[in-house]
PDB file of N, CA, C and O in Angstrom:
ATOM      1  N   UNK A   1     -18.027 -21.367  24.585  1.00  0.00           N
ATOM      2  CA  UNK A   1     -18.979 -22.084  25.397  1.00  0.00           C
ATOM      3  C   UNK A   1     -19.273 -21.272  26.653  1.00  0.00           C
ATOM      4  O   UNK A   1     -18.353 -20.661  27.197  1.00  0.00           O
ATOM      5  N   UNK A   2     -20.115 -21.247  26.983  1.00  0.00           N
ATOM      6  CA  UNK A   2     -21.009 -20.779  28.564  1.00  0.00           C
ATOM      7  C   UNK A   2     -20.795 -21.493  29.521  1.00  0.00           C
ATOM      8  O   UNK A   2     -20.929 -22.701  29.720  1.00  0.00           O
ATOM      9  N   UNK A   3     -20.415 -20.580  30.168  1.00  0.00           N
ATOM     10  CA  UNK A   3     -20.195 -21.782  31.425  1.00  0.00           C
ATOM     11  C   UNK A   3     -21.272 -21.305  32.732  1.00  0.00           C
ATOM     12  O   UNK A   3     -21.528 -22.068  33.663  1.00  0.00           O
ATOM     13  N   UNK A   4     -21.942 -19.655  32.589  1.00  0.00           N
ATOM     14  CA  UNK A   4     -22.961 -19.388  33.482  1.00  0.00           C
ATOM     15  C   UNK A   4     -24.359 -19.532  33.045  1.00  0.00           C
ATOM     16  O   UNK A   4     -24.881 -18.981  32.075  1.00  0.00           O
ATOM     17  N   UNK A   5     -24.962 -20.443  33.989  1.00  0.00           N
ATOM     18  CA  UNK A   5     -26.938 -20.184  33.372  1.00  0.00           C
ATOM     19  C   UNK A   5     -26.817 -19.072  32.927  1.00  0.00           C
ATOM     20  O   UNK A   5     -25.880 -18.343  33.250  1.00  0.00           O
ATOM     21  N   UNK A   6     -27.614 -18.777  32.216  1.00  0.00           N
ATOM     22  CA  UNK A   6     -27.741 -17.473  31.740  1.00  0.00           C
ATOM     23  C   UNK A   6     -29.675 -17.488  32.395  1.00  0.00           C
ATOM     24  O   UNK A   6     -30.497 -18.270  31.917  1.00  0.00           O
ATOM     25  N   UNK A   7     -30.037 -16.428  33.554  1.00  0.00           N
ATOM     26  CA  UNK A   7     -31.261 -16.097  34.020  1.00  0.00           C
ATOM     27  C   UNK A   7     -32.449 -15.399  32.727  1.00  0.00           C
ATOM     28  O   UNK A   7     -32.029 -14.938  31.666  1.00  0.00           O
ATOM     29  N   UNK A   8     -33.802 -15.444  33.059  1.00  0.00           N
ATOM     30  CA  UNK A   8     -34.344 -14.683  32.109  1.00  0.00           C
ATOM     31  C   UNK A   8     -34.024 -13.329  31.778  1.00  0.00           C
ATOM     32  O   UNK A   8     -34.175 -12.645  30.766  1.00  0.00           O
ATOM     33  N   UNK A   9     -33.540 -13.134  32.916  1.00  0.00           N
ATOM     34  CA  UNK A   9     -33.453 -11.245  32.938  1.00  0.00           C
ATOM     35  C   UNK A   9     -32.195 -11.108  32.135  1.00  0.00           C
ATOM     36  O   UNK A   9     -32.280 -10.163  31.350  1.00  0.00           O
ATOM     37  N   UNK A  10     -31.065 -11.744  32.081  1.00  0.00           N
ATOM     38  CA  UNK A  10     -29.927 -11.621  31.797  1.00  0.00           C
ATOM     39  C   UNK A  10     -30.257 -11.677  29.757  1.00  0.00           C
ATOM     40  O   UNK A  10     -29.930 -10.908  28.853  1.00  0.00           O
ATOM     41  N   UNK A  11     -30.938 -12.825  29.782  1.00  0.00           N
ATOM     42  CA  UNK A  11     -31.113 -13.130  28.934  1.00  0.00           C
ATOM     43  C   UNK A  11     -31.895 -12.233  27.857  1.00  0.00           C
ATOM     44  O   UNK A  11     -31.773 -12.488  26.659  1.00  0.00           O
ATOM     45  N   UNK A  12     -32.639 -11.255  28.274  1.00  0.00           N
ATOM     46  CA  UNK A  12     -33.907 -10.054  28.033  1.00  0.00           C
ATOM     47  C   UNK A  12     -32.745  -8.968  27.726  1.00  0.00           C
ATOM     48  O   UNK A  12     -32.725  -8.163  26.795  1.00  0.00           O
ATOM     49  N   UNK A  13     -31.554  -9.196  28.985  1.00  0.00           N
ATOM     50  CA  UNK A  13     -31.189  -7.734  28.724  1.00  0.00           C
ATOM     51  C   UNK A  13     -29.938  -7.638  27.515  1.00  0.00           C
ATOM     52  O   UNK A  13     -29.637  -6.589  26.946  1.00  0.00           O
ATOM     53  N   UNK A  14     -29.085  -9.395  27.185  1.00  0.00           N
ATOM     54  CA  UNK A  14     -28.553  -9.608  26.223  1.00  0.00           C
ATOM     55  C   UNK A  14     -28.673  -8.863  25.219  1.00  0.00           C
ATOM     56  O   UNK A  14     -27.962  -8.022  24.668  1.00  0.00           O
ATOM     57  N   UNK A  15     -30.205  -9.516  24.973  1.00  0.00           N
ATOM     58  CA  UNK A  15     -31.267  -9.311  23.567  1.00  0.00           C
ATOM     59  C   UNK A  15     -31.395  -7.932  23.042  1.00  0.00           C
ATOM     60  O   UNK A  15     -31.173  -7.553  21.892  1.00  0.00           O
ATOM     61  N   UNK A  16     -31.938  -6.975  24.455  1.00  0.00           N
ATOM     62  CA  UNK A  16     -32.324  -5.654  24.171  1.00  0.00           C
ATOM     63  C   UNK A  16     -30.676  -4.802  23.865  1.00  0.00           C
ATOM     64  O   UNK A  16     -30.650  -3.874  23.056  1.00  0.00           O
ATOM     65  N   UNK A  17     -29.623  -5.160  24.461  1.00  0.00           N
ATOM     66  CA  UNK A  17     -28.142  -4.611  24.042  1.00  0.00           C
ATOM     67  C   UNK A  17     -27.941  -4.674  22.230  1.00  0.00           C
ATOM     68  O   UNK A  17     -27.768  -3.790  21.392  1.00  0.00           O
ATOM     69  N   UNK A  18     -28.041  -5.903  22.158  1.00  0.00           N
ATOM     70  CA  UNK A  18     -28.152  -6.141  20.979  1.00  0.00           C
ATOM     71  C   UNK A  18     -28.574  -5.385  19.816  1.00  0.00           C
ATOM     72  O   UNK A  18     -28.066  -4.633  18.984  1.00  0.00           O
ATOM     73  N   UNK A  19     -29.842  -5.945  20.121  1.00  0.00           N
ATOM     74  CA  UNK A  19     -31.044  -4.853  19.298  1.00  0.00           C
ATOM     75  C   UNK A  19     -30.531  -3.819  18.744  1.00  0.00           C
ATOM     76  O   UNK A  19     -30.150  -3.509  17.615  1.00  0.00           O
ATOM     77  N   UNK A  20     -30.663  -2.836  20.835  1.00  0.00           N
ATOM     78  CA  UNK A  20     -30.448  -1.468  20.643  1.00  0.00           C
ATOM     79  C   UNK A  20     -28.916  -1.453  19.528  1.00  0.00           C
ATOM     80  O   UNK A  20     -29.115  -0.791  18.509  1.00  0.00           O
ATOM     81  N   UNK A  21     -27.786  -1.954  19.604  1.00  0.00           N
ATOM     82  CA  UNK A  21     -26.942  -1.414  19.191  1.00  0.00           C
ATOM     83  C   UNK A  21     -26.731  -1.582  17.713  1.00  0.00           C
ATOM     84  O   UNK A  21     -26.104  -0.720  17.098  1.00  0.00           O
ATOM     85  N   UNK A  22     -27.230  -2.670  17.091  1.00  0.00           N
ATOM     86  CA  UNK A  22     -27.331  -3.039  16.062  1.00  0.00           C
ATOM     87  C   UNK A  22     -28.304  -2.258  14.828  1.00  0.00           C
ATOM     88  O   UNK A  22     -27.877  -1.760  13.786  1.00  0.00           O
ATOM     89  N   UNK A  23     -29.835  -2.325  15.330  1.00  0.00           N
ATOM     90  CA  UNK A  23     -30.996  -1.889  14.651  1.00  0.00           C
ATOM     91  C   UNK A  23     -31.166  -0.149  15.393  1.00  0.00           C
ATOM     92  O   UNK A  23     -32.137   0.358  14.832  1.00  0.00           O
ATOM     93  N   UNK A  24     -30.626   0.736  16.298  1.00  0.00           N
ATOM     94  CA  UNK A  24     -30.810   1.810  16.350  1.00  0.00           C
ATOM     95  C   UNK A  24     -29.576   2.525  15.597  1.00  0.00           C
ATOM     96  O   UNK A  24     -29.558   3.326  14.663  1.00  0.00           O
ATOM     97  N   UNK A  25     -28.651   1.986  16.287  1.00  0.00           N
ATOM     98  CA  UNK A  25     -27.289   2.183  15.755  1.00  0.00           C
ATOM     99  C   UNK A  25     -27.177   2.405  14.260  1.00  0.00           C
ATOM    100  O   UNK A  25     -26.844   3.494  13.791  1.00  0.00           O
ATOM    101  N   UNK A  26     -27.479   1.289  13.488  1.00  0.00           N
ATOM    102  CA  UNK A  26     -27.634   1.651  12.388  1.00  0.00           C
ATOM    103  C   UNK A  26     -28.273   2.511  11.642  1.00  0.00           C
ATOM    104  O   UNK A  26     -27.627   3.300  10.952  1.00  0.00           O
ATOM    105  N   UNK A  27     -29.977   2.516  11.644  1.00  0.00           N
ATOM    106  CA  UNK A  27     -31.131   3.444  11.634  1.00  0.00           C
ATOM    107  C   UNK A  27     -30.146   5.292  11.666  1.00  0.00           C
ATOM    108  O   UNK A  27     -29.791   6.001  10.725  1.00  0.00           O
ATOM    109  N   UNK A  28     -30.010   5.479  13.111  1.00  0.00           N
ATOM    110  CA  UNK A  28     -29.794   6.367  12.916  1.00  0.00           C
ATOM    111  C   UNK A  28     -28.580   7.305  12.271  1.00  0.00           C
ATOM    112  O   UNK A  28     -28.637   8.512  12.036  1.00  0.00           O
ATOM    113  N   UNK A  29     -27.094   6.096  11.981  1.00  0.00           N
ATOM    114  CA  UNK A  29     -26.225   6.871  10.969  1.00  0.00           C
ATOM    115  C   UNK A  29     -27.181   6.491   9.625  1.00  0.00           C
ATOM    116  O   UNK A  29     -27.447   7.530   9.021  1.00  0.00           O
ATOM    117  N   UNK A  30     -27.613   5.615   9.157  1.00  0.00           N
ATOM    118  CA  UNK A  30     -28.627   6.161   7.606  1.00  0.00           C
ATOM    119  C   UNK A  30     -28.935   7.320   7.937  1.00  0.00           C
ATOM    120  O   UNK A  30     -28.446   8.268   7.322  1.00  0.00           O
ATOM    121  N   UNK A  31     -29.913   7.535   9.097  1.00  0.00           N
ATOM    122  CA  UNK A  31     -30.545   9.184   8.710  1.00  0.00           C
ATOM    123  C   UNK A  31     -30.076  10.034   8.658  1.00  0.00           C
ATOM    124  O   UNK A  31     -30.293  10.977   7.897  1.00  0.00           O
ATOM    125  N   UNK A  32     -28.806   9.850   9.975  1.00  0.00           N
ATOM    126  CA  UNK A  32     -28.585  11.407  10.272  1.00  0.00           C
ATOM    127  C   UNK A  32     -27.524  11.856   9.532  1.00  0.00           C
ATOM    128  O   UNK A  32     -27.227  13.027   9.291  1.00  0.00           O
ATOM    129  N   UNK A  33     -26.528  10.050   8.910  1.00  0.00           N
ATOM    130  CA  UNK A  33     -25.626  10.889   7.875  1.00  0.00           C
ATOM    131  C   UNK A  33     -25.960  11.113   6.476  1.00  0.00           C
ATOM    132  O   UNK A  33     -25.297  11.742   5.652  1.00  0.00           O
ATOM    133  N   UNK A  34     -27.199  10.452   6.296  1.00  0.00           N
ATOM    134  CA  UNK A  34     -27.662  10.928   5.074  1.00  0.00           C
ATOM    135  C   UNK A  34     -27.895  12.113   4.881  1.00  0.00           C
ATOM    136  O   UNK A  34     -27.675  12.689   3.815  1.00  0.00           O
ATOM    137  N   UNK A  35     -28.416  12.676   5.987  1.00  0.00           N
ATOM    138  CA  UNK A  35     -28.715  14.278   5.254  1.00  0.00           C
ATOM    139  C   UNK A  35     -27.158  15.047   5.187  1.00  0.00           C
ATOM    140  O   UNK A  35     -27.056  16.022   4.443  1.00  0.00           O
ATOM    141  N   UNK A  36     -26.074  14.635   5.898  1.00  0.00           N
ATOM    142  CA  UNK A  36     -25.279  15.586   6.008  1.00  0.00           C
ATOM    143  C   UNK A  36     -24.181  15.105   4.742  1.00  0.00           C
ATOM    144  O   UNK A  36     -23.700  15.944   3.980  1.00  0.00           O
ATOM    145  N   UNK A  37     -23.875  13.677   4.644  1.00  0.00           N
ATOM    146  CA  UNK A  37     -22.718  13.423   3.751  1.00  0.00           C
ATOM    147  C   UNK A  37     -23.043  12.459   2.454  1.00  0.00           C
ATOM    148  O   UNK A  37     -22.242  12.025   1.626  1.00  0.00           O
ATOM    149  N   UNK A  38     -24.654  12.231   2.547  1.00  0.00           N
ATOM    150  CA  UNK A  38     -25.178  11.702   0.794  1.00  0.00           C
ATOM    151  C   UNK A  38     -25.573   9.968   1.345  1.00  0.00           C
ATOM    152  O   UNK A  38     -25.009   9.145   2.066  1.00  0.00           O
ATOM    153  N   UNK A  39     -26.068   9.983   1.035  1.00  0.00           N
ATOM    154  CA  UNK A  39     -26.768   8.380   1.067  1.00  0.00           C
ATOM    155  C   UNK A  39     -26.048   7.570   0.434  1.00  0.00           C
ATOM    156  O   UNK A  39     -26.171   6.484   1.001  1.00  0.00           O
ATOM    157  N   UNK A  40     -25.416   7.490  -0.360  1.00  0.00           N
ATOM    158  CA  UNK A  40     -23.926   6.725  -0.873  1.00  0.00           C
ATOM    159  C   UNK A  40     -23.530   5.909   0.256  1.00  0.00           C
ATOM    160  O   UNK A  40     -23.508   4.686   0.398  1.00  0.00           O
ATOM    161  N   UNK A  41     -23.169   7.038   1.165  1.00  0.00           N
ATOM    162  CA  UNK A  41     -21.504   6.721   2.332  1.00  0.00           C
ATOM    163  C   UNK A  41     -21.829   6.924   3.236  1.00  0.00           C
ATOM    164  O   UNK A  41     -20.873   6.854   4.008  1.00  0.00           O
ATOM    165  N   UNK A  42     -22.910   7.229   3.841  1.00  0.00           N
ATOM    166  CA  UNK A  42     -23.471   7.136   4.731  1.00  0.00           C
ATOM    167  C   UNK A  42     -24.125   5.130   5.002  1.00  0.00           C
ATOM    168  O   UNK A  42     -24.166   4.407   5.997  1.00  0.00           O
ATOM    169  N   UNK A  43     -24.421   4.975   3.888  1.00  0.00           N
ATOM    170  CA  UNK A  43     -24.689   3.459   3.786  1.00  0.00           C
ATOM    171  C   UNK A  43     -24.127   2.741   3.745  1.00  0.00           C
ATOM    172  O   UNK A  43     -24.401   1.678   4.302  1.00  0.00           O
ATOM    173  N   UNK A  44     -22.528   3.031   2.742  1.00  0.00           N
ATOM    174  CA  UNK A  44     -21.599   2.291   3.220  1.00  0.00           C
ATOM    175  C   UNK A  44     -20.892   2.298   4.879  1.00  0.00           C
ATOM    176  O   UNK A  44     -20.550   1.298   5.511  1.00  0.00           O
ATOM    177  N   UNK A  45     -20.800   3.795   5.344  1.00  0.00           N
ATOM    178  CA  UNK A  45     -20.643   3.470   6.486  1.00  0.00           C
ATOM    179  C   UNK A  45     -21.411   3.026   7.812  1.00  0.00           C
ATOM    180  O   UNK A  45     -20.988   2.988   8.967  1.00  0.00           O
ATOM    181  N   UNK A  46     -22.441   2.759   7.392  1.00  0.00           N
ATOM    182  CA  UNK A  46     -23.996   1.918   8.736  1.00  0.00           C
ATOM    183  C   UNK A  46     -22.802   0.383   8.388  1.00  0.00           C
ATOM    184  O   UNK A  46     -22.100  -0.290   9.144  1.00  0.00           O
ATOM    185  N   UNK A  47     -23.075   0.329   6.777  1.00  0.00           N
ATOM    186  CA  UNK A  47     -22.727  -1.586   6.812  1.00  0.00           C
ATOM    187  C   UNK A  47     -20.950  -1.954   7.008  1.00  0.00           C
ATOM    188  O   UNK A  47     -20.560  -3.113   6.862  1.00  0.00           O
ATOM    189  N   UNK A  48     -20.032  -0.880   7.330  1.00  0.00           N
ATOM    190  CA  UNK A  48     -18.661  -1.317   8.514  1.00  0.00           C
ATOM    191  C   UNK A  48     -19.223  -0.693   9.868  1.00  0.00           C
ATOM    192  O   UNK A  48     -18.528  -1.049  10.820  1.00  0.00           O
ATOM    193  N   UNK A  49     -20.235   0.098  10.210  1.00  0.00           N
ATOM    194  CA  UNK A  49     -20.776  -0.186  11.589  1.00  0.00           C
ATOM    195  C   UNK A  49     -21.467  -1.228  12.138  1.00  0.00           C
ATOM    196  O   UNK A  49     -21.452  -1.378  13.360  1.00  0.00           O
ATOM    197  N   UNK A  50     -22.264  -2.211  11.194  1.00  0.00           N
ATOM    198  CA  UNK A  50     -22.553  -3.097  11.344  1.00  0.00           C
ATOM    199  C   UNK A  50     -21.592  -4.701  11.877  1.00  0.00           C
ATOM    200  O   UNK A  50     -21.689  -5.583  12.730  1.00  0.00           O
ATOM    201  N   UNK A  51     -20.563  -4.258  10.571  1.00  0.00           N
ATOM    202  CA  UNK A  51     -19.888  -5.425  10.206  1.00  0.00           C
ATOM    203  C   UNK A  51     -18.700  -5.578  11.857  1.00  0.00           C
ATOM    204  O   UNK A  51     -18.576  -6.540  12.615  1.00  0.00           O
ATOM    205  N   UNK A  52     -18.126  -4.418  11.890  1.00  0.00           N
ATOM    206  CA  UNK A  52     -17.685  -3.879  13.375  1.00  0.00           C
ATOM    207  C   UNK A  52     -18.047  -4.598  14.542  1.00  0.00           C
ATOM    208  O   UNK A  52     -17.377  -5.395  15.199  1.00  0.00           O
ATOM    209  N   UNK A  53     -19.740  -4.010  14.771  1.00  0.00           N
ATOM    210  CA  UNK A  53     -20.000  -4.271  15.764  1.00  0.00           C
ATOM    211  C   UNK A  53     -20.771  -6.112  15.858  1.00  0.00           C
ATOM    212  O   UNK A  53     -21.294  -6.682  16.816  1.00  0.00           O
ATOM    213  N   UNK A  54     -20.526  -6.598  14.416  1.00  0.00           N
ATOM    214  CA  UNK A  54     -20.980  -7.849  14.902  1.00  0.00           C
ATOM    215  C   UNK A  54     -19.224  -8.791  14.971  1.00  0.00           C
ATOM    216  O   UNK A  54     -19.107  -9.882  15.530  1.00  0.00           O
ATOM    217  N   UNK A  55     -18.191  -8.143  14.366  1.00  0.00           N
ATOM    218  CA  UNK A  55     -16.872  -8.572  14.634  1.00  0.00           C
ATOM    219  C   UNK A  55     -17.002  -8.628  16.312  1.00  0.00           C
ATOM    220  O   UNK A  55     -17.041  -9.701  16.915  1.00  0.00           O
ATOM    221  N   UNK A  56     -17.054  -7.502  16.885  1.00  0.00           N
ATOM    222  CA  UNK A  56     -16.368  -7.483  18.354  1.00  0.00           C
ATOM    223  C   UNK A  56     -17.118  -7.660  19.376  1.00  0.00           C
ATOM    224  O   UNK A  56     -16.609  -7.417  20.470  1.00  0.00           O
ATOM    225  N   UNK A  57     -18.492  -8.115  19.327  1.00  0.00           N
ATOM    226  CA  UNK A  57     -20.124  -8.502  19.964  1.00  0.00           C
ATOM    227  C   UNK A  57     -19.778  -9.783  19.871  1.00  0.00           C
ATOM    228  O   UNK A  57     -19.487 -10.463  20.855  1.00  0.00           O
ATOM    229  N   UNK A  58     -19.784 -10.187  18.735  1.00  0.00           N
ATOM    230  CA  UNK A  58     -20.463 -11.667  18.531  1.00  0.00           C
ATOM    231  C   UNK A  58     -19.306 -12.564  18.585  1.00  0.00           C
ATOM    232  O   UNK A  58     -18.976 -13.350  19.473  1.00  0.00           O
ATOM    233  N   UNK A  59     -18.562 -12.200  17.068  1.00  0.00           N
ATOM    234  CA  UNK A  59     -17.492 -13.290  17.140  1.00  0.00           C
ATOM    235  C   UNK A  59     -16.516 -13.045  18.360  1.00  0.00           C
ATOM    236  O   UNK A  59     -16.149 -14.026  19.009  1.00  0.00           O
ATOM    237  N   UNK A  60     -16.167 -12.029  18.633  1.00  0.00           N
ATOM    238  CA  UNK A  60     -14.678 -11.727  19.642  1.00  0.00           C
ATOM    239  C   UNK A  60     -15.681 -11.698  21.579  1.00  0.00           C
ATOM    240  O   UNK A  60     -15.353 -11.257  22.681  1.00  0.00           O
ATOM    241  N   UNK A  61     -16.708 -12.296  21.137  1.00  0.00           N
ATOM    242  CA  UNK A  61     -17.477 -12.220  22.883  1.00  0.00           C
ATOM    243  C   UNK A  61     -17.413 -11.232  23.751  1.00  0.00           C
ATOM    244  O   UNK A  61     -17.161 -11.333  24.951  1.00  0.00           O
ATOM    245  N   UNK A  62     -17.725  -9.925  22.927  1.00  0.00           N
ATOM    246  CA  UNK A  62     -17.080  -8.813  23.459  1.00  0.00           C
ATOM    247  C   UNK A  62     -18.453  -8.539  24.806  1.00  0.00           C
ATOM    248  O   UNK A  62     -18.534  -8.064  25.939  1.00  0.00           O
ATOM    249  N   UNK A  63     -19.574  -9.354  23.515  1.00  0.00           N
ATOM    250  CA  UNK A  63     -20.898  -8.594  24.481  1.00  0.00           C
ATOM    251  C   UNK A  63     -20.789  -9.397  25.690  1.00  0.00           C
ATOM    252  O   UNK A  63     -21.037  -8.695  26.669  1.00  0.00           O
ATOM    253  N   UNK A  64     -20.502 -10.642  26.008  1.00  0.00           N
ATOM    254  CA  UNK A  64     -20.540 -11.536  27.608  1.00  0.00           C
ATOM    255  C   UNK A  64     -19.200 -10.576  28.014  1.00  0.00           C
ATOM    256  O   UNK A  64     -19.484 -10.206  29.154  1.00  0.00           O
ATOM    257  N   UNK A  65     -18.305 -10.172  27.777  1.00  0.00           N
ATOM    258  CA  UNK A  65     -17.510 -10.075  28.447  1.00  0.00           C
ATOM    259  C   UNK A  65     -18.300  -8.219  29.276  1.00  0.00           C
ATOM    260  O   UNK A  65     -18.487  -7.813  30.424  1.00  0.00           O
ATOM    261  N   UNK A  66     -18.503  -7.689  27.981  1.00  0.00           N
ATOM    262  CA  UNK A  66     -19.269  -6.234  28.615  1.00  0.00           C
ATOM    263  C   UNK A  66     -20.501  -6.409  29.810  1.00  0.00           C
ATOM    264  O   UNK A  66     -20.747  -5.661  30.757  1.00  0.00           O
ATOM    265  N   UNK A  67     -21.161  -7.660  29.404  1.00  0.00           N
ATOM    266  CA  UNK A  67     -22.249  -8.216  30.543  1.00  0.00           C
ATOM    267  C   UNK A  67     -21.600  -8.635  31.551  1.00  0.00           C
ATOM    268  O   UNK A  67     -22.179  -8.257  32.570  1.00  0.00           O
ATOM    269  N   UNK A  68     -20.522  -9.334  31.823  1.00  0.00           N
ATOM    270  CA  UNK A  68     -19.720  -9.502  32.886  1.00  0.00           C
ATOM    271  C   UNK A  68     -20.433 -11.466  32.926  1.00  0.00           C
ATOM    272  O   UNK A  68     -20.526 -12.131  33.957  1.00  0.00           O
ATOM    273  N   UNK A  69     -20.733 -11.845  31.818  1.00  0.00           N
ATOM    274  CA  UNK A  69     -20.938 -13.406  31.495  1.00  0.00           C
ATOM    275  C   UNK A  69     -19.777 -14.380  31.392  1.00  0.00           C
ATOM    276  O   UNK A  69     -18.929 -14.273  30.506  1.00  0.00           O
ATOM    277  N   UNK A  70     -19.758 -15.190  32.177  1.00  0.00           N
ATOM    278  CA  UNK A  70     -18.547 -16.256  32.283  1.00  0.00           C
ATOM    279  C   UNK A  70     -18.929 -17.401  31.227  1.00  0.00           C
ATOM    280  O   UNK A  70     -19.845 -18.224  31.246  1.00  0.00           O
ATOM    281  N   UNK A  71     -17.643 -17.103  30.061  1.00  0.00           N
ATOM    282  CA  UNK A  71     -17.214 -18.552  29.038  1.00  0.00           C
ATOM    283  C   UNK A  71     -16.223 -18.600  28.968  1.00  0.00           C
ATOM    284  O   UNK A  71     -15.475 -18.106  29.812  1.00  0.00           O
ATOM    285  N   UNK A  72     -15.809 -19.251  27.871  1.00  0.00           N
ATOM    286  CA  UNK A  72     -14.734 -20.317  27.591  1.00  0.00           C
ATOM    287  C   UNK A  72     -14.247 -19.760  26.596  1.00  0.00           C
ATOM    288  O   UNK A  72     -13.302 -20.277  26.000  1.00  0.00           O
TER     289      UNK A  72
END
């Protein structure tokens, strides 16, 4: 639970953390390890970068705590 308003800006810059880390993050190990170690394992490894970063973001509140957001 939240215990701070969360402002628009806060709220914008949540979103864009997110995003960026999720949808670039991923994007670019497809590409860049595809060319070097095969599209196989390169794909398997985007989806435990994925799975990772929504473990320690989302469920473990890693991202309020990196924002410096007060919950519960």
């Amino acid at each position: 639970m939240i215990t701070e308003k969360l402002t628009r800006g806060k709220k914008a810059l949540l979103l864009s953390v997110t995003v960026v880390y999720f949808v670039v993050g991923f994007f670019l190990i497809v590409f860049l390890l595809g060319y070097i170690i095969g599209a196989n394992y390169s794909g398997l490894l985007s989806l435990l970068y994925l799975g990772a970063g929504w473990y320690i973001l989302i469920k473990k509140n890693g991202l309020f705590r990196i924002m410096g957001v007060k919950y519960e």
